[in-house]
C-alpha positions, 0 to 999 in steps of 0.5 A: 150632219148625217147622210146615206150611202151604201154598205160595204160588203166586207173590210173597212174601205168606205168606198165599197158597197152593196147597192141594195143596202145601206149605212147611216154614218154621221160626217165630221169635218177634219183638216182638209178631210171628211170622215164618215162613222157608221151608226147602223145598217138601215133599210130607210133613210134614219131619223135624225140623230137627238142632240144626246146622239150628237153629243156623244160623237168625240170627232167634231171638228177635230177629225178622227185621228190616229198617229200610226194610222193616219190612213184609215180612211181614205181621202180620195173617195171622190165620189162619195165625199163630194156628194156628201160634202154638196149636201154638207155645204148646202144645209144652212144648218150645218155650221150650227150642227157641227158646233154642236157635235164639237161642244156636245161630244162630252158625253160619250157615245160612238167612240173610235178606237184604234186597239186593233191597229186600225179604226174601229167603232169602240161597239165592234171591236173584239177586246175588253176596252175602256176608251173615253175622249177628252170631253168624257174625261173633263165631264168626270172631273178626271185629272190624272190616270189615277183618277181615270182608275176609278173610272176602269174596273179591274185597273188600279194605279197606286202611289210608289213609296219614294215617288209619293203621289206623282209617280204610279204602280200599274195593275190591270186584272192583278198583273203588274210589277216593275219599279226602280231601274232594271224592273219590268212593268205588266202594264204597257203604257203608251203616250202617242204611240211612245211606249214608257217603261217607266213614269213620273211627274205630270206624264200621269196627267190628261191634259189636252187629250184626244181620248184614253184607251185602256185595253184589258187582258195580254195585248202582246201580239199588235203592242208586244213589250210587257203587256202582259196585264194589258195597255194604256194608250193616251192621245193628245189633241192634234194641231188643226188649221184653224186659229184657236186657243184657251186659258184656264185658271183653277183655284182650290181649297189645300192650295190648289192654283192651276194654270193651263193655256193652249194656243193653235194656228197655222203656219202656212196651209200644209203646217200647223202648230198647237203649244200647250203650258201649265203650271199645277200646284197643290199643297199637302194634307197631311201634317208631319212636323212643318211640312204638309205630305201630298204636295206637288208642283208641276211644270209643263210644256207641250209642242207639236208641229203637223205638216201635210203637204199631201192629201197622201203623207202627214207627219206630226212633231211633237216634244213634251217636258215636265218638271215635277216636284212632290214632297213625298208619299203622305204616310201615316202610322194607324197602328204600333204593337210593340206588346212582347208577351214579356211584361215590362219589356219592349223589343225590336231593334227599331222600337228600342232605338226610338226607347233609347232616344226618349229616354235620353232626351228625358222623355216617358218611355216608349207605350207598348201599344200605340204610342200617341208620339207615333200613332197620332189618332188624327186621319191627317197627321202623321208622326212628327219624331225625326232622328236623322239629324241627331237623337233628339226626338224633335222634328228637325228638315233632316227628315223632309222627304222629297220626290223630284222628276224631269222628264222629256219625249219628243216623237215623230209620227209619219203616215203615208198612203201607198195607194187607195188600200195601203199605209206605211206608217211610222213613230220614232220616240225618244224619252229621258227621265231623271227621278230622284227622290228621299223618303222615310221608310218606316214613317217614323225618322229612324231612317231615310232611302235614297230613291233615284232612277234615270232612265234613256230610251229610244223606240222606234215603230215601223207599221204597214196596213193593207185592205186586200181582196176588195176589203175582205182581208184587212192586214196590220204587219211591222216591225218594233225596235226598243233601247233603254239605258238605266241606273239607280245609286242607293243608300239609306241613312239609318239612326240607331240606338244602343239597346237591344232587348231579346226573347231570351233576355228581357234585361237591356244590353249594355250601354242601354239608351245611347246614340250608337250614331248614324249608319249608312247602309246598302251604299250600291249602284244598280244598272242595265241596258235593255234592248228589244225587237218584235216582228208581228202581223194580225189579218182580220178576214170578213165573212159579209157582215155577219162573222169576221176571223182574227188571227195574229202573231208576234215575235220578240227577243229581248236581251239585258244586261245587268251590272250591280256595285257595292260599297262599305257602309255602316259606322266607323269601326262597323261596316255593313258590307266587307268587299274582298281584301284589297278592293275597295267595292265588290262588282256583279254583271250578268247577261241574258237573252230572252225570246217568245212567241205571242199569238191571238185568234179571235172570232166575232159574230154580228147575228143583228144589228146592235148585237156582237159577240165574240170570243178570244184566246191570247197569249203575252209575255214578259222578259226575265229579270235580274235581281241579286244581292252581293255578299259580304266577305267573310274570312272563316267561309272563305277558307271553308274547304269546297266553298263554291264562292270566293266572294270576287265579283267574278264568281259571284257573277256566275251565280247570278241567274235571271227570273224566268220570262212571265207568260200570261195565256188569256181565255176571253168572251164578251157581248157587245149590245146597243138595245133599243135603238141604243138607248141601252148599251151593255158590255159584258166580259168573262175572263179566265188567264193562266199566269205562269212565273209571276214575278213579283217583289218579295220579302225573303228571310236572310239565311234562307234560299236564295239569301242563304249567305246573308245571315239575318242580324248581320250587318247585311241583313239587321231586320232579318230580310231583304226585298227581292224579285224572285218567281212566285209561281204561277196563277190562275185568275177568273174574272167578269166585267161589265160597262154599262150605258142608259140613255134616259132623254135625249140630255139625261145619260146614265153610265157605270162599269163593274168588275170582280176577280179571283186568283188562285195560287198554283205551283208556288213555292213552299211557303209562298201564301195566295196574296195578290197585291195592289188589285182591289176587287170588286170593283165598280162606278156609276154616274149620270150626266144632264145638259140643260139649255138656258136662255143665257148658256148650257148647263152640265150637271155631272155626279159620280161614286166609285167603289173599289174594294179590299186590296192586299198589299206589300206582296210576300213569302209569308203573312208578317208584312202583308195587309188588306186594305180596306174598301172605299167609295168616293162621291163626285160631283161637277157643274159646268156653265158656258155661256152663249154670247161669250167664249166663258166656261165656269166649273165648279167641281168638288172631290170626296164629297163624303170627306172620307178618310181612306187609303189608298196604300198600306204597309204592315211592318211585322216580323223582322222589323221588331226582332233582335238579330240575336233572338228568335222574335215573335211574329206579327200580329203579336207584334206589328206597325201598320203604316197608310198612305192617305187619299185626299180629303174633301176638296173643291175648285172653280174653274174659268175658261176662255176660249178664244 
């Protein structure tokens, strides 16, 4: 319902206010609590809100909710609250009215967000923000983070190669990075209040949550550890006093059946309990031998416990588990140029080995281009050739890949309020992740990699929030501590042939189209133990209505230390790696500290109601990193006099040294308009960040720079690189951004969002190319979603495209292993049934609509790849494979829900 009381004059506090000026706010019943939303000032008493207004409410019966800021608004603001809550309970119509917020807030509308560490209407909040509630994510059929991409221009999420489609890269305005076990994301991710440092399984899933926050730009002064891109933020659904619950079921084309059920009910007054269960299964679409590339399986269980014995304390329990299970990334190869310019001869390690095998095995030999054994001409079918278990060309179960994950959180939030103004609150987490995985590098059966991380943390989160000066001055300050134990074993399995054909020497070697047999190479263990504190404070101060003052800062100190192991790999009688004589391995460690101060100030003006404009300056960083290579023993560079390296482990410790810290400078001004008595809402953004020591994953030549005692050929370095973290300078990114919002009637809504970006490479080192992977741009979405009432029930109809445009790939110093992907749009639709008389919904969704056959990853395989590691090689595009990991194609599902 709705109800009048005066305005505040400053601050947050609902018990503040001017006499002669007034306020609509909207009141929602929580457990045991009543929370008011500001709607606007007004001179007169409103007009009541259209059914379209109520919908667009996401706190209904739930209340609003916030786990580190449970004091937000304050329960003992007697006076007002009985007033309101006398009038609440006297309207005949009110039980009906806030059913209908409940089931209506599908919508959109005024949204709560907490970016700022306190409660804010999403309208009046100073930052570039996407948030949309549980019933908003449900409307679009987003199931998943990566499906919420889609939906927030200037994030991309895509699929890691060993983790296949469960688990993510995050990219938020191109800032990103990490993976594996000592890698730091760009991108902080947070599950009720727990920050990640790394994903997997069904932790990417939107089941049962409140609302999903993404916050664009560096957010390292309230959230600190790497958010330098920015940060997602996802709230789940808190247990309530009322006893409630529902089951799901979801039948789909490709294997689809889903089960989900949620069950909720009080204990005693002051505890409740809310458990949540699924079981996800969806079956591949991509054929590779007699497995379908793209399935997963996932288990899950959620439990919470929220007991508030006081009107003053609240704490919330919860532990989550997931057992995720995927048969690897759906990789198909669009394109094999193996021609030389040598007429008659192929070259290329891995094209010869796979020439030898056909050859031996009786087959044609090897087409130069495209060969149909390899490049299959079908969108959804992928080369079937497998020669893990032997030469034979056959699809054999060798060559499954496989990508498994466990993963469990159990957090602790607690919030206390001190008094009327203040708020202690608090969240501990705990995670661990166990990911192990097997994937085929080149998606042709020459070679699996082992892919294996865990990972132990712990975070814990102290957080105080003040209203000083009577509301004029609000005040967040505390502290954060973060602890992450890491590892990850490797080793790859890799097939080779014989033959070995060169530039120089068209002929073939001898012994040509032999089995040279089975090599296992890059046999190490990689490890590190991270730890991390900040201290920060951010104050907002109040000028009346009109103008509010922001100003924030952060300290963090970040210590790691690294630890790297390596074995003798190869064949019998060939090693790929010599440790010193007499030790069996050769061990690395390495340590370093690292610290930094963030910092934000930000000034924004209210000139009218329904138009705010601000403007912000921040800065974010992110700890240095390690990445290192050991090198083989070598007997003639050993006795080389003055050779700085004994190839111990010891000295080559002292040469390792880490990446600098990332730091990102963001510059920042937007519009925030609700037009026409909020029929129209338009958001729009400018951007520009000054990024400095990027790090990112590289493709670096053997026998150059930092690799300069790998020689490329060797058994170290057969393809003539290796993949390494390094500095890549620094870069400048400008960009825009724009959501949008029509109200057309009072059930007819129309939104979408657009965002576009441009970097530019700067201080880079030589030879570094202005490639800026995994960030597609332009990017853009629209949709409209219509309620219609029928005799029987309500009707929701909900259609949707999202555009994303051409997307760099697979970073590196040159242009052989890079590729722009191409842009695609996908069509959505879902339409929903609930009927009146029985708990029962229905919904029929349907994905891809257009069956567009797109991708959504790409790896171009040039240069090293194809050459000998005797002869100079001829780059790509002269010669080159370019591999695709396929989106899904068309799909539809049903639906049944039932509430009870």
């Amino acid at each position: 319902m709705e109800c009048l009381r005066p305005c505040r004059t400053a601050g947050n506090a609902l018990n503040r206010c001017e006499i002669n000026t007034w306020e609509r706010y909207h009141l929602f019943v929580g457990h045991n609590s009543l929370a008011f939303v500001k709607v606007k000032n007004i001179i007169a008493p409103p007009r009541p809100p259209t059914k379209l207004e109520r919908a667009f409410d996401n706190r209904g019966r739930e209340g609003m909710r916030e786990d580190t800021m449970a004091g937000i608004w304050n329960r003992r603001r007697a006076a007002f609250v009985t007033s309101c809550a006398i009038m609440a309970l006297s309207a005949p119509a009110f039980a009906q009215d806030t059913e209908e917020d409940s089931e209506e807030s599908r919508l959109g509308g005024t949204i709560v967000v907490t970016a700022e560490r306190r409660a804010t209407d999403l309208q009046e909040t100073p930052l570039s923000i996407v948030a949309m509630t549980g019933e908003m994510i449900e409307a679009k059929g987003i199931e998943d983070l990566q499906d919420l991409a889609r939906y927030t221009p200037n994030l991309s999420i895509t699929p890691t190669r060993g983790g296949g489609n469960n688990s993510s890269n995050f990219v938020i305005r191109g800032i990103g990075g990490g993976g594996g076990a000592t890698g730091e994301r760009g991108v902080g991710l947070y599950i009720d209040g727990v920050f990640m440092p790394r994903t997997a399984g069904a932790v990417l899933r939107v089941m049962d949550v409140e609302r999903v926050e993404v916050l664009r730009g560096p957010q390292g002064t309230l959230f600190g550890r790497n958010s330098t891109g920015g940060a997602i933020r996802v709230f789940s659904q808190q247990p309530t006093n009322e006893f409630e619950g529902y089951a799901k079921l979801t039948l789909g084309n490709n294997g689809r059946h889903d089960l989900i059920g949620m069950l909720n009910f009080p204990l005693t007054d002051t505890l409740s309990v809310r458990m949540q269960g699924a079981y996800l299964n969806q079956e591949g679409y991509v054929t590779r031998g007699t497995e379908d590339l793209g399935a997963s399986s996932d288990t899950i269980g959620r439990f919470q416990a929220k007991w508030e014995p006081s009107d003053a304390f609240t704490a919330t329990l919860g532990m989550f588990y997931n057992e995720s299970r995927a048969n690897g990334t759906p990789y198909v190869m669009t394109e094999f140029d193996m021609r030389p310019g040598i007429e008659g001869v192929i070259q290329g390690n891995y094209a010869d080995w796979i020439n030898d095998a056909f050859k031996k095995a009786g087959q044609a030999p090897l087409a130069a281009y495209n060969d149909p054994r390899i490049v299959t001409g079908d969108p959804y079918t992928a080369s079937s050739l497998c020669f893990i278990d032997d030469f034979n060309p056959d699809y054999d179960a060798a060559c499954n890949q496989f990508s498994n994950d466990d993963f469990f959180q159990a957090d602790l939030n607690m919030s206390y309020d001190l008094s009327d103004t203040l708020t202690l609150s608090s969240v501990t987490g705990y995670s661990h992740l166990k990911h192990t995985g097997l994937t085929d590098f080149q998606v042709l059966g020459t070679e699996s990699r082992t892919d294996n991380v865990s990972s132990e943390v712990l975070y814990q989160e102290v957080q105080l929030n003040a209203e000083l000066f009577d509301g004029m001055f609000d005040l967040v300050t505390g502290g954060s501590y973060f602890w992450e134990d890491s590892f990850s074993p490797g080793e790859n399995l890799t097939r080779r042939g014989t033959s070995t054909f060169t530039p120089q020497s068209p002929g073939p070697a001898s012994n040509p189209n032999g089995d040279a047999g089975l090599f296992r190479t890059a046999v190490s263990d990689i490890g590190q133990v991270s730890k991390s504190y900040g201290l920060f404070a951010s104050g907002t101060l109040h000028f009346g209505d009109l103008v509010n003052l922001t100003g924030g800062v952060r300290r963090a100190w970040d210590s790691k230390s690294y630890e790297q192991e390596r074995f003798p790999g190869g064949n019998p009688g060939t090693p790929d790696f010599t440790p010193v004589p007499g030790t069996a391995s050769t061990h690395v460690s390495s340590s370093a500290n690292f610290s930094a101060w963030d910092w934000r100030g930000t000034v924004d003006i209210t000139p009218a109601d329904g138009i705010m404009a601000y403007a912000t300056v921040s800065k974010a960083y992110k700890a240095g990193s390690f990445s290192y290579s050991i090198t083989s023993y070598n007997a003639a560079n050993a006795t080389r006099p003055n050779n700085p390296i004994d190839y111990s482990g010891a000295a080559q410790s002292l040469l390792i040294n880490p990446i600098p810290n990332e730091k990102v400078i963001n510059y920042e001004a937007g519009l925030r308009l609700e037009l026409f008595d909020g029929v129209l809402r338009l958001n729009p953004t400018i951007f520009r960040m000054d990024f400095t020591n990027r790090q990112a994953a590289v493709q670096v030549t053997c026998g150059t720079g930092a690799l300069a005692n790998i020689p490329a050929g060797g058994a170290q370095c057969p393809v003539g690189f290796l993949i390494q973290v390094q500095n890549q300078g620094d870069v400048k990114l400008e960009g825009v951004e724009l959501d949008a919002q029509i109200q057309m009637s009072d059930n007819f809504l129309i939104d979408g969002s657009f965002a576009a970006f441009k970097p530019t490479l700067i201080n880079a080192p030589a030879g570094t190319v202005n490639l800026f992977p995994d960030a597609p741009s332009p990017t853009f979405n629209v949709g409209a979603t219509y309620i219609a009432d029928t005799p029987d029930g309500e009707l929701t109809l909900n259609a949707s495209y999202a555009y994303l445009g051409k997307m760099e790939t697979h970073p590196s110093l040159g242009t052989d292993s890079s590729y722009t992907l191409p842009s695609y749009g996908l069509l959505n639709a879902r339409i929903q049934y609930a009927l009146n008389d029985y708990p029962v919904t229905f919904t029929l969704a349907g994905t891809n609509l257009a069956n567009k056959a797109y991708a959504t990853y790409g790896q171009r395989f040039g240069g090293g790849f194809w050459d000998s590691g005797a002869g100079t090689g001829l780059a790509a595009p002269l010669r080159s494979a370019l591999a695709v990991v396929r989106g899904r194609p068309r799909e539809v599902s049903l639906t049944f829900r039932y509430d009870f």
